[in-house]
N, C-alpha and C positions, 0 to 999 in steps of 0.2 A: 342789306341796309346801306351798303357804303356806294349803292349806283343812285340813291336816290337822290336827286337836285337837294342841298341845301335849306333853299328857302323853302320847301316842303317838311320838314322835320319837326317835327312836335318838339318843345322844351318840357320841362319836368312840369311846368303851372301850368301851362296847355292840357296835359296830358291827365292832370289833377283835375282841371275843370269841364275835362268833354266824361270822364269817369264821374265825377259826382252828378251831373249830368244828367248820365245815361240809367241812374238807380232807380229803381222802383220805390212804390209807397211805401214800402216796410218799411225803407231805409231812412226814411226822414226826420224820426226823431235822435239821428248823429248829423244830423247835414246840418245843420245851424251849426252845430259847436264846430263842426270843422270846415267851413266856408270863414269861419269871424277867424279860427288860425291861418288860414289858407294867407288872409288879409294881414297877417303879420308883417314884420320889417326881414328883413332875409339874418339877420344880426341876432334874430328875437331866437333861444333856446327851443319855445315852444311852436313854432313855424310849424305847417304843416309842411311834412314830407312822404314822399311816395312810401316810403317802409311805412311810418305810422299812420297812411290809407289802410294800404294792405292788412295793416293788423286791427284797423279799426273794423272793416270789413267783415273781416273775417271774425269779429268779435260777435258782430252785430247778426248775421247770417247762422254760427250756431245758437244764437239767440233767439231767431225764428224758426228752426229748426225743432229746436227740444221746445221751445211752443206749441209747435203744430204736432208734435208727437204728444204733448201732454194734454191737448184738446181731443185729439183722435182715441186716445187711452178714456178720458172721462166721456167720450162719448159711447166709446161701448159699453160701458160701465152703464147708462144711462140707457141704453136700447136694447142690451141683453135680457132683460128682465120679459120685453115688451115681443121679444121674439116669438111668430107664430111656429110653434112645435107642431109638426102633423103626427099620427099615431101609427095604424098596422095599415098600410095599402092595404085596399079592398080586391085587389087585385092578386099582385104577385106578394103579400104578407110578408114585406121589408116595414123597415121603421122609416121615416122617414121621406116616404116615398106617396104622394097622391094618386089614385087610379084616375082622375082626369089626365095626369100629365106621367102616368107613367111609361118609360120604355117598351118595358114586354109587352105589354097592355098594345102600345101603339105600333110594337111589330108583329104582334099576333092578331091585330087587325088590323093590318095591312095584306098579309098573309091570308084573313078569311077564318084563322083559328085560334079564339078566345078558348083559352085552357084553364080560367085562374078559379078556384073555388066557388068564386061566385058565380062564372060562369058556365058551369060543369049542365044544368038541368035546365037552362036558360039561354035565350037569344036576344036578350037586350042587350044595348049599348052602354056604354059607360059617359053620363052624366056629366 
């Protein structure tokens, strides 16, 4: 930092206004209140300064945060209910498993040998 030319050097207000700036939409319901301090007297107590960025930031970021965790929680909440449960593969009689999209099903027919119960007396394919 200390090769850099001088007149290249960001001051502390510079450095406050290319950062509020550069914030996303979440952030803009704190950017009025802290643009109108920014506008302060330098004399003024409540002036904005780089520390009280930093921690407004940082306020407002776990505030979108445990937002967007408390959307994603109600939204399971909300589609758990509506999940398609499949039952006994018709195939290899796992739970959870489809004989359209099953594994074995599709390496034992790649193979040329459908082994699964249903296919034991039969030579059809799987649907």
């Amino acid at each position: 930092m200390d090769n850099i030319d001088f007149a290249s050097k960001m001051n502390h207000f510079d450095l406050i206004i290319h950062n509020m700036n550069s914030l996303l939409e979440q952030y803009d319901p704190i950017v009025d209140n802290l643009e109108i301090r920014l506008m302060k007297k330098d004399d003024d107590p409540d002036k904005l300064t780089l520390d009280d960025l930093q921690e407004k930031l940082s306020d407002r970021y776990a505030h979108i945060i445990d937002k967007e965790e408390h959307k994603s929680e109600k939204d399971k909440g909300l589609h758990g209910n509506f999940q398609q449960q499949f039952k006994l593969c018709r195939y290899c009689e796992k739970y959870g498993c489809r004989a359209a999209e099953c594994k074995s099903c599709l390496q034992d027919e790649a193979k040329g040998s459908l082994q699964g119960q249903r296919y034991q007396n039969s030579s059809t394919k799987i649907v």
